[in-house]
DRENDO-1510 file (C-alpha; in Angstrom, 1 decimal, always signed):
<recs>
REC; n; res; u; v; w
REC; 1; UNK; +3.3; +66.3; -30.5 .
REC; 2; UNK; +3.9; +62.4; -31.5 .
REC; 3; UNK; +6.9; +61.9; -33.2 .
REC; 4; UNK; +5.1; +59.7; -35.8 .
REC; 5; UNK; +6.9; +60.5; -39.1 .
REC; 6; UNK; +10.9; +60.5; -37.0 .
REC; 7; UNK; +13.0; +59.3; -39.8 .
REC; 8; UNK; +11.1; +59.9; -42.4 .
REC; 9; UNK; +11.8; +61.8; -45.4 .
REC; 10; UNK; +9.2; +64.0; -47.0 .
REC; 11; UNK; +8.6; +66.6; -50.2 .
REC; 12; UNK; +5.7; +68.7; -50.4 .
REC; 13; UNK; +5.6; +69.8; -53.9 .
REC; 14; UNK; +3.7; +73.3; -53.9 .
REC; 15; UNK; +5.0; +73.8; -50.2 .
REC; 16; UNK; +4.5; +77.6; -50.3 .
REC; 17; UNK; +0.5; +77.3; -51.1 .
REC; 18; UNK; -1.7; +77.7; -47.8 .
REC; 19; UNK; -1.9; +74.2; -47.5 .
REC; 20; UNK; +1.2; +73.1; -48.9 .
REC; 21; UNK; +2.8; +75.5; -46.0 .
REC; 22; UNK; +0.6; +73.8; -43.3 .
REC; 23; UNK; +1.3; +69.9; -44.5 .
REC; 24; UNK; +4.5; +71.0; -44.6 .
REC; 25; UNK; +4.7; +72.0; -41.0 .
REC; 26; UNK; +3.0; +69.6; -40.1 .
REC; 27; UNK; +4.9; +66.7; -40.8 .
REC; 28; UNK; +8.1; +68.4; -39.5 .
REC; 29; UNK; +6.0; +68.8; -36.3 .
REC; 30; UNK; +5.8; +64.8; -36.5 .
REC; 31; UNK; +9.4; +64.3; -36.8 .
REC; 32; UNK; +10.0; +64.0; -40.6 .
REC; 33; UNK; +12.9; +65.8; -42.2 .
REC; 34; UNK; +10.7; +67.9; -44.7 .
REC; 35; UNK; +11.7; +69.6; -48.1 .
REC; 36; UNK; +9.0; +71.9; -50.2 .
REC; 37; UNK; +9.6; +72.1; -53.5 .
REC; 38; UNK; +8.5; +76.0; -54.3 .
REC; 39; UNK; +8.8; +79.2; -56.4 .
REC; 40; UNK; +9.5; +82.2; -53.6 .
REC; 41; UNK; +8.6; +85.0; -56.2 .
REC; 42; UNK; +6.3; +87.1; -54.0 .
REC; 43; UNK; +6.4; +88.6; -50.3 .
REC; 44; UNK; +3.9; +86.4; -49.0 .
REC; 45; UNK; +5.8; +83.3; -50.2 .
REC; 46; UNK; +8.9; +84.5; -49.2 .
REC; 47; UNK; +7.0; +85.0; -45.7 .
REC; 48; UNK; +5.9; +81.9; -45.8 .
REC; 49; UNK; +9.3; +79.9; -46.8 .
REC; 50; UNK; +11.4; +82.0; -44.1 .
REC; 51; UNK; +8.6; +80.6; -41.6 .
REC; 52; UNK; +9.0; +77.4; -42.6 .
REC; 53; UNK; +12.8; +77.0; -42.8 .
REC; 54; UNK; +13.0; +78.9; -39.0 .
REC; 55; UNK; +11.3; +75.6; -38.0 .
REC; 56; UNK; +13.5; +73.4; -39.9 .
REC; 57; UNK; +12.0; +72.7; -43.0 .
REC; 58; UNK; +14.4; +72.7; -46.3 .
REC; 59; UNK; +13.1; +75.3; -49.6 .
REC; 60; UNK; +14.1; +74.1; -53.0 .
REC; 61; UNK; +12.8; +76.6; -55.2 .
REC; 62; UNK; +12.5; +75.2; -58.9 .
REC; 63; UNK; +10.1; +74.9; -62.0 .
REC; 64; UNK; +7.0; +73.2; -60.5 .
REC; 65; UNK; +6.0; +71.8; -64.2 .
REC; 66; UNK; +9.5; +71.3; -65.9 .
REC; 67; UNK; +10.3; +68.0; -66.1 .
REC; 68; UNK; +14.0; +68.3; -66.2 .
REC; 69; UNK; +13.7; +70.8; -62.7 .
REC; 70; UNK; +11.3; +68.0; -61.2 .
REC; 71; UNK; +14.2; +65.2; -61.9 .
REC; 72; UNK; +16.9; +67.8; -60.3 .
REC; 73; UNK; +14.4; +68.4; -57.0 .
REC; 74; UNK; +13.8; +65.0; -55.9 .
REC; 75; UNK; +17.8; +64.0; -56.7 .
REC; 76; UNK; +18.6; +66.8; -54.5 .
REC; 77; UNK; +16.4; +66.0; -52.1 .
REC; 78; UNK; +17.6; +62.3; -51.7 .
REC; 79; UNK; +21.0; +63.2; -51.6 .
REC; 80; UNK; +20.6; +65.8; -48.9 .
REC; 81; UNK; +17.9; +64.1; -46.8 .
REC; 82; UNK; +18.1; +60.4; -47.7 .
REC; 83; UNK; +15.7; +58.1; -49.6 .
REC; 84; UNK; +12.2; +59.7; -49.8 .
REC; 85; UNK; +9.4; +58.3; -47.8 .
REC; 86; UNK; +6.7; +61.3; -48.7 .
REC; 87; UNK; +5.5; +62.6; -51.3 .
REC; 88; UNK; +2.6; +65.0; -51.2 .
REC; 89; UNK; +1.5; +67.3; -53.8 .
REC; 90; UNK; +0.0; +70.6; -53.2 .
REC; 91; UNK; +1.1; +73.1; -56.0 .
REC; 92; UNK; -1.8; +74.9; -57.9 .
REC; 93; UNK; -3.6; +77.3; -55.8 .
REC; 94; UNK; -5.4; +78.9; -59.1 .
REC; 95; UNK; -8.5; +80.2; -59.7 .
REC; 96; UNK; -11.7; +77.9; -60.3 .
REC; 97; UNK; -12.6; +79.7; -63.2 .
REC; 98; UNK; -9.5; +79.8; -64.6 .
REC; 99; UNK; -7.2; +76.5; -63.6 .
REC; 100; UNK; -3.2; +76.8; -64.0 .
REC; 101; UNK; -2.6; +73.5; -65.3 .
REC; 102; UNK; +1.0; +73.2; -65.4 .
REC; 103; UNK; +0.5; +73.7; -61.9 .
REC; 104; UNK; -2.1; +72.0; -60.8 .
REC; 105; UNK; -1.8; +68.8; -63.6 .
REC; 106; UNK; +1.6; +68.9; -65.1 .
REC; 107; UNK; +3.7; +69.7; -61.8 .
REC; 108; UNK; +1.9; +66.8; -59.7 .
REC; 109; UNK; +2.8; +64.3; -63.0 .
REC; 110; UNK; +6.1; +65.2; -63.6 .
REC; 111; UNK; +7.0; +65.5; -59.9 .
REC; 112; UNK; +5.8; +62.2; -59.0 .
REC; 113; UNK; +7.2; +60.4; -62.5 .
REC; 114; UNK; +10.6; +61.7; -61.1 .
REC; 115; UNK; +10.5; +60.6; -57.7 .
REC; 116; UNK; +8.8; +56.9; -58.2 .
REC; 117; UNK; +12.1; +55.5; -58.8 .
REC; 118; UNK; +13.5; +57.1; -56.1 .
REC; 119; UNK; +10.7; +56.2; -53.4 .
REC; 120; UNK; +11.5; +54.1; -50.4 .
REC; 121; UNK; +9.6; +50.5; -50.1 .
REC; 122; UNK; +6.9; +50.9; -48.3 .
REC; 123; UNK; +6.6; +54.9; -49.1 .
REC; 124; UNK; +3.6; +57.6; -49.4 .
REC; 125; UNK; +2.3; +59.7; -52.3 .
REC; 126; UNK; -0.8; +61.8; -51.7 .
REC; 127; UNK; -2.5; +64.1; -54.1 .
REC; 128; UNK; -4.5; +66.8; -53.1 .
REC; 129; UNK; -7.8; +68.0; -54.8 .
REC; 130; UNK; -10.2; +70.5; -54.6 .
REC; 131; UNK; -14.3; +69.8; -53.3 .
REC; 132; UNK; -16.3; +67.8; -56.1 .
REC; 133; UNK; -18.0; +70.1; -58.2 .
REC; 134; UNK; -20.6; +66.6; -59.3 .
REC; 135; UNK; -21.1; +66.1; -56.1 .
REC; 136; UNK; -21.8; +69.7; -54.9 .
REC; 137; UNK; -22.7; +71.9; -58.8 .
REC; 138; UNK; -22.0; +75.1; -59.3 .
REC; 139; UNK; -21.7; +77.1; -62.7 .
REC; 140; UNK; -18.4; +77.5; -64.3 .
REC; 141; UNK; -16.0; +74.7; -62.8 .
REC; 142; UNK; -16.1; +72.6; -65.8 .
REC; 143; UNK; -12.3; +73.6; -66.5 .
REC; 144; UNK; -11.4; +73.2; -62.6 .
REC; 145; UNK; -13.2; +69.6; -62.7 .
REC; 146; UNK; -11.0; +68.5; -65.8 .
REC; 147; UNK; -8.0; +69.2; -63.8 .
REC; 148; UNK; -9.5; +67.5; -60.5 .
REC; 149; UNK; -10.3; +64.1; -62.5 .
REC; 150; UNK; -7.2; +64.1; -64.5 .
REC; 151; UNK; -4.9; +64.2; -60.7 .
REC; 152; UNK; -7.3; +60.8; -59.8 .
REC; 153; UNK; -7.2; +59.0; -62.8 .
REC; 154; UNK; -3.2; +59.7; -62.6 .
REC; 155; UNK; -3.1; +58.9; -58.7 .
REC; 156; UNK; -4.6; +55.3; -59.7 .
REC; 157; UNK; -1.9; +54.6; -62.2 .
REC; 158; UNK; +0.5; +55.4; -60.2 .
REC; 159; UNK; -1.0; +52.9; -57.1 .
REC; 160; UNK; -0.9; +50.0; -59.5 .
REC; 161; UNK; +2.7; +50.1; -60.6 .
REC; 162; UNK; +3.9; +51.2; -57.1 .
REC; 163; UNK; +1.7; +48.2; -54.9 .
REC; 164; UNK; +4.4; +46.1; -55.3 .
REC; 165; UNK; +6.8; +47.7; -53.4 .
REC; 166; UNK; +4.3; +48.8; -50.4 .
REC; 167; UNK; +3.9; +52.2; -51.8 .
REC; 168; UNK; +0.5; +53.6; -50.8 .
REC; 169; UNK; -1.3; +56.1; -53.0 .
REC; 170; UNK; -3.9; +58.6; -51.8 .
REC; 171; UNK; -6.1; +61.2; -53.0 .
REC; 172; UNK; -7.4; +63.6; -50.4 .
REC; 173; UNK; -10.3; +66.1; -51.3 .
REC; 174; UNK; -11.0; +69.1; -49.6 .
REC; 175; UNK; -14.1; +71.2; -48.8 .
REC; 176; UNK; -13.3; +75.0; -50.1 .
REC; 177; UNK; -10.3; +76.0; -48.6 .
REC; 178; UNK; -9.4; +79.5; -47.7 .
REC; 179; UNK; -7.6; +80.9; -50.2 .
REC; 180; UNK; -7.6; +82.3; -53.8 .
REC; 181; UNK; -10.2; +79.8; -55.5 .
REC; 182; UNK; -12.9; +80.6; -52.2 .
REC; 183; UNK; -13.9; +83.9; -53.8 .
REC; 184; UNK; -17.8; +84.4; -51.6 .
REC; 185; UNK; -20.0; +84.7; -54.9 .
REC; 186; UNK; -22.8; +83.6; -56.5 .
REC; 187; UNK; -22.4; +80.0; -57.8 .
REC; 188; UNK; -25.2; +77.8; -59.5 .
REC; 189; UNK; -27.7; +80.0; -57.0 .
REC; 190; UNK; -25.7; +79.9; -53.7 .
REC; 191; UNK; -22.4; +80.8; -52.5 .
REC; 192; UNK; -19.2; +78.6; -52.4 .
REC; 193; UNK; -19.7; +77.8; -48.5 .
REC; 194; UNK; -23.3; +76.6; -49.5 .
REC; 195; UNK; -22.3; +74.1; -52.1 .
REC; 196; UNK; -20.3; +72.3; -49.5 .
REC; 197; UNK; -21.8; +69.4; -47.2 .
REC; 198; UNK; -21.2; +70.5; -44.4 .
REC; 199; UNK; -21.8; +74.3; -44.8 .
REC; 200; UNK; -18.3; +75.5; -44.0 .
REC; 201; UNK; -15.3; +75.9; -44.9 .
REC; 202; UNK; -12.3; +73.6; -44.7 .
REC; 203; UNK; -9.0; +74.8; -43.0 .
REC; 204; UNK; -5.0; +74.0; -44.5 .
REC; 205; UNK; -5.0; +72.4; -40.8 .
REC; 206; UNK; -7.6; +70.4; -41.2 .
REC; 207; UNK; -6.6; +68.7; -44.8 .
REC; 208; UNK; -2.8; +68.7; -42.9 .
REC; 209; UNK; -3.8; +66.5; -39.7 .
REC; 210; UNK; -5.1; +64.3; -42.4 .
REC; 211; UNK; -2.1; +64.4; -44.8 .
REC; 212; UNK; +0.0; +63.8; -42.1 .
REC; 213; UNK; -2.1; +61.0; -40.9 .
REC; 214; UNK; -1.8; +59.3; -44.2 .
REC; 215; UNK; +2.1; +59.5; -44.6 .
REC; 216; UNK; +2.2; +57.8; -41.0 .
REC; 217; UNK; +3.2; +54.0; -41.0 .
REC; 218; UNK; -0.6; +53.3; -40.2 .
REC; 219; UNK; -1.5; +54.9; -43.8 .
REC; 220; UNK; -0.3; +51.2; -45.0 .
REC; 221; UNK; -4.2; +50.7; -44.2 .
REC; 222; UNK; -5.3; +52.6; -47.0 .
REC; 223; UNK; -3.3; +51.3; -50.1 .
REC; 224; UNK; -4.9; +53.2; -52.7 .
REC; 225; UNK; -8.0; +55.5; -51.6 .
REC; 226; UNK; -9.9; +58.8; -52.5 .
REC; 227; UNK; -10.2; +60.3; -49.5 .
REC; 228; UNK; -12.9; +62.8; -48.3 .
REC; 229; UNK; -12.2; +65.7; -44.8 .
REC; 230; UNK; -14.8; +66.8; -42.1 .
REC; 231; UNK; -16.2; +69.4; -44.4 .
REC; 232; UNK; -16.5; +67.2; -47.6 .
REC; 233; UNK; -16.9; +63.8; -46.5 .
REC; 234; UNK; -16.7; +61.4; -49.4 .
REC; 235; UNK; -16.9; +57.5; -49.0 .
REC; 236; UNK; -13.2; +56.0; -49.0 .
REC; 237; UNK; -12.7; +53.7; -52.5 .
REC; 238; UNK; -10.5; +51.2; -52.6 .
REC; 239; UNK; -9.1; +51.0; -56.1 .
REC; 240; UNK; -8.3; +47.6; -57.7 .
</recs>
């Protein structure tokens, strides 16, 4: 594979989540020296992290939400690895029905509030967020849409006061992703794989190749943008 992202330092915060596991190979596979900020507490995760550090990848397990822990993994990530280049978050694989937000709000804020002043010129930040339940309804998401807003409205705060110094700022939805949210029932008359556009369901790979695709030096194209996959196509804003 491309060496795109060789010198490049990246964080995945949530790297132990199916997809923040598969961003986070994925940019090592492009050459960036990649840290995961994670909590290892069950066998899967610890699976998952002993995976990813065989191919090279640096676990940091800490407080996803704590903003104290947050300052602490982004100061040891710098000062192992360099000034940071990436940022992706990924943390907060919970329930629709029942949303996590210290994971899926609070640890994306905090995380990213910690490492602005510590982000290269010319850096990336991507957010991650689930499909668009106005786009695609379904009954009983109005919790998991709260959370999915409140990442976008803090992703274009964050692309004002970083322009200046060349920091792009993405949001990337996904489809439904395979995982703990993409429970196969009945939602607002049809099942989670029908609500989609495109009748399927994403992949981690396929929201990866993307990720990765945005933290490349041609993401400078896209300076601030909500960005839609294959499986959920949305229409890529600019924000002022």
């Amino acid at each position: 594979m491309s060496q795109t992202l060789k010198g490049r330092v990246a964080l995945v915060n949530g790297g132990l989540s199916g997809l923040g596991a598969a961003v986070a190979e994925a940019l090592a596979a492009r050459g960036a020296e990649v840290a995961i900020g994670c909590t290892a507490v069950t066998p899967r995760a610890r699976a998952r992290l002993a995976a990813l550090e065989a191919r090279g990848v640096h676990g940091l397990c800490c407080d996803p939400a704590d903003p104290a822990a947050a300052r602490r993994l982004v100061e040891r990530v710098v000062s192992r690895l360099g000034p940071l280049d990436i940022l992706v978050h990924s943390a907060g694989e919970a329930n629709c029905h029942d949303p996590d937000w210290a994971l899926s709000v609070m640890s994306a804020v905090v995380t990213t509030c910690a490492a602005m002043p510590l982000m290269a010129e010319g850096g990336r930040i991507i957010f991650t967020a689930g499909f668009d339940s106005i786009r695609n309804p379904a009954r009983g998401l109005a919790e998991y849409e709260v959370s999915r807003v409140a990442i976008a409205d803090h992703a274009d705060s964050v692309a004002r006061e970083m322009r200046p110094r060349g920091v792009t700022v993405n949001v990337v939805r996904a489809g439904v992703l395979p995982g703990n949210m993409t429970v196969d029932t009945s939602l607002g008359g049809g099942t989670l794989r029908e609500v989609c556009p495109a009748r399927c369901l994403e992949t981690p790979a396929d929201m990866a190749s993307l990720i990765a695709a945005l933290a490349g030096r041609r993401g400078a194209g896209t300076p601030a943008a909500d960005t839609g996959t294959p499986a959920s196509p949305q229409p890529l804003l600019a924000w002022a």
